[in-house]
N, C-alpha and C positions, 0 to 999 in steps of 0.2 A: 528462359529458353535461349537467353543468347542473341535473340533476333535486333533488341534494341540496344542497339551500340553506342559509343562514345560521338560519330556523329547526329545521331540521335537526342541525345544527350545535349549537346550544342544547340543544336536548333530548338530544343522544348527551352533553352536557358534564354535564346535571343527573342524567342517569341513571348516568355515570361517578362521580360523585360520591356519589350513594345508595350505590352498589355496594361504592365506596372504603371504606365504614365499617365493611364488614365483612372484611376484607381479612385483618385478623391473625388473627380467627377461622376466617375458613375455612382458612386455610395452618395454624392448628394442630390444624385438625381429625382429617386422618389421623395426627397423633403422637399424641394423646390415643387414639384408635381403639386403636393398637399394646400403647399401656399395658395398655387390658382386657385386649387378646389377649393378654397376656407374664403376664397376675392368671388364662389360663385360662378367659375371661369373654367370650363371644361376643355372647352373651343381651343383656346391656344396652347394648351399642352398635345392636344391630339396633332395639331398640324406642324408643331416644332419635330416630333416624333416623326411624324413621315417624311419632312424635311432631311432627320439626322437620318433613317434607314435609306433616302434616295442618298445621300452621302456616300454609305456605309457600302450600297451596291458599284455605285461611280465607284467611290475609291477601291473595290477588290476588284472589278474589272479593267482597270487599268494596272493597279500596281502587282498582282496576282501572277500575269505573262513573265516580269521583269522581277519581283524577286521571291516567289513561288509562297509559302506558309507566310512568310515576313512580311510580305505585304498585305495578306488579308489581316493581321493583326495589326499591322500601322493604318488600312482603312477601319479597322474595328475601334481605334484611337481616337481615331480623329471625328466618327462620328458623335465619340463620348461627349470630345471636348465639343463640337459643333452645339450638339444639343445641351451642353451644360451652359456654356455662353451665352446661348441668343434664350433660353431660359430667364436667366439670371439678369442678362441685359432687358429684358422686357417687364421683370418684376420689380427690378431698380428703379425703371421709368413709372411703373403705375405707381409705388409706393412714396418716391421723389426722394429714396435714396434708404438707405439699409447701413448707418454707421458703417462708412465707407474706411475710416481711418482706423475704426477697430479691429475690422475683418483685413486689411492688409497686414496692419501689425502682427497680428495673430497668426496670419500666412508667411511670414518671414520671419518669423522665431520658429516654427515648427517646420520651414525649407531649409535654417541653417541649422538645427538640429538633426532634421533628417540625415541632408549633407553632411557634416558630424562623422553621425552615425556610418552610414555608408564608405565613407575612409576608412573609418575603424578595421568596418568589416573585411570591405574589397583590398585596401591599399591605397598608396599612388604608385605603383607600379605604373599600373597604364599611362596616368598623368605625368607621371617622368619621361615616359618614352617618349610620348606624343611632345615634351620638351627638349627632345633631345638627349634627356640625361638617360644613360645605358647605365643599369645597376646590376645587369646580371653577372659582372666582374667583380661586385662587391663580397666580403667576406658574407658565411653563411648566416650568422646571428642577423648583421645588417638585411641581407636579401630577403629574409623573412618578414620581417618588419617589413618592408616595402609590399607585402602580399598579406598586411593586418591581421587581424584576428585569425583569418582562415589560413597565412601562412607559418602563421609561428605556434598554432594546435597542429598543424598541417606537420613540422618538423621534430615535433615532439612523441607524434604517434604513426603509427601504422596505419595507413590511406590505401592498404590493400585489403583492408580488412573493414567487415563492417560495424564494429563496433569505432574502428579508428574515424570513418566517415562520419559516423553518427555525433561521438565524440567532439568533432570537428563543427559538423553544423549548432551542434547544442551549443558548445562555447561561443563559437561566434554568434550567433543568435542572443545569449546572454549579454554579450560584451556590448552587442549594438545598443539591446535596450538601454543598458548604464551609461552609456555613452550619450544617446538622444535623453536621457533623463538628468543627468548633467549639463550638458549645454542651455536644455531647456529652463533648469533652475538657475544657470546665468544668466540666463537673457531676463530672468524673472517673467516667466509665461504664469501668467494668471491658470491655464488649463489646469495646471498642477495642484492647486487648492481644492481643484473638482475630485481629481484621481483620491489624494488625500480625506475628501471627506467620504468618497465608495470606496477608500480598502477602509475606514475604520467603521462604516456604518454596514447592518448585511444588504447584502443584494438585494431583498424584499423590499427594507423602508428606504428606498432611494426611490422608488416611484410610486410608492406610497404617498397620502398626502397627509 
């Protein structure tokens, strides 16, 4: 219909992006959940939860006046991370620690792959500017590159057209994954033996016993 426009469009990107932050904790929310329940302990998952939604209401009532959609999604954030933390910090204490140094490692090969990945995709365009450096005087080959995967499908195809968008998101989508799949097998992330043995085994006997 035409109704949802280009700033429309902006805003579903910056609120996707708020959202984005809390991504790992909310997906580990119900396993942390399970843990109580497996310790017996119903009790402190219900009231971390009520905790994180008094959070989640403070934080849209304040931030909601001041930066309208954007801040109910930076209170939806933070309630994620609220109740993934004091979770996690309360499971650590009863179990008297959770291979602390294998779970960091594992968090910062798949943060500098992510990161990686996300260059790839986005660029550093942004990050040049924010240093100062103006690239938008650069030849065009160069100023694409500075806008990664999405700028340089982006110059190759027609972005008025929907197969050219399509195009665009598919490639860079591919590119990212290669990219985070590469940095990852630098860093030699153990995760990758897992992947490796569920693409060659079928999706039945992997939870199979």
């Amino acid at each position: 219909t035409g109704a949802f426009g280009w700033d429309d469009t902006r805003a579903t990107f910056t609120v996707l992006g708020i959202l984005a932050l809390a991504v790992v904790a909310q997906s580990l929310l119900p396993l942390l959940a399970r843990a109580f329940f497996a310790l017996h302990d119903t009790r402190t998952p219900m009231l971390v939860s009520l905790l994180a939604i008094a959070v989640q209401i403070g934080g849209a009532l304040l931030l909601v006046p001041r930066f309208g959609i954007g801040g109910l999604a930076w209170a939806t954030t933070l309630s994620a991370l609220v109740h993934f933390l004091l979770l996690l910090t309360v499971l650590h204490s009863r179990l008297g620690g959770m291979e602390d140094r294998v779970f960091l490692l594992s968090a910062l090969r798949v943060g500098l792959a992510s990161l990686g990945a996300g260059l790839a995709i986005q660029g550093p365009h942004m990050l040049l500017s924010r240093l100062g450096i103006v690239a938008d005087s650069w030849p065009s080959p160069f100023l694409a590159l500075t806008f990664g995967f999405k700028g340089i499908i982006a110059s190759l195809v027609n972005m008025q057209t929907f197969a050219g968008i399509a195009t665009q998101l598919g490639g860079s989508l591919v590119g990212g994954i290669l990219v985070f799949l590469g940095i990852a097998a630098l860093l030699r992330a153990p995760e990758l033996k897992l992947l490796r043995a569920l693409w060659k085994a079928p999706a039945w006997s992997a939870v199979l016993p």
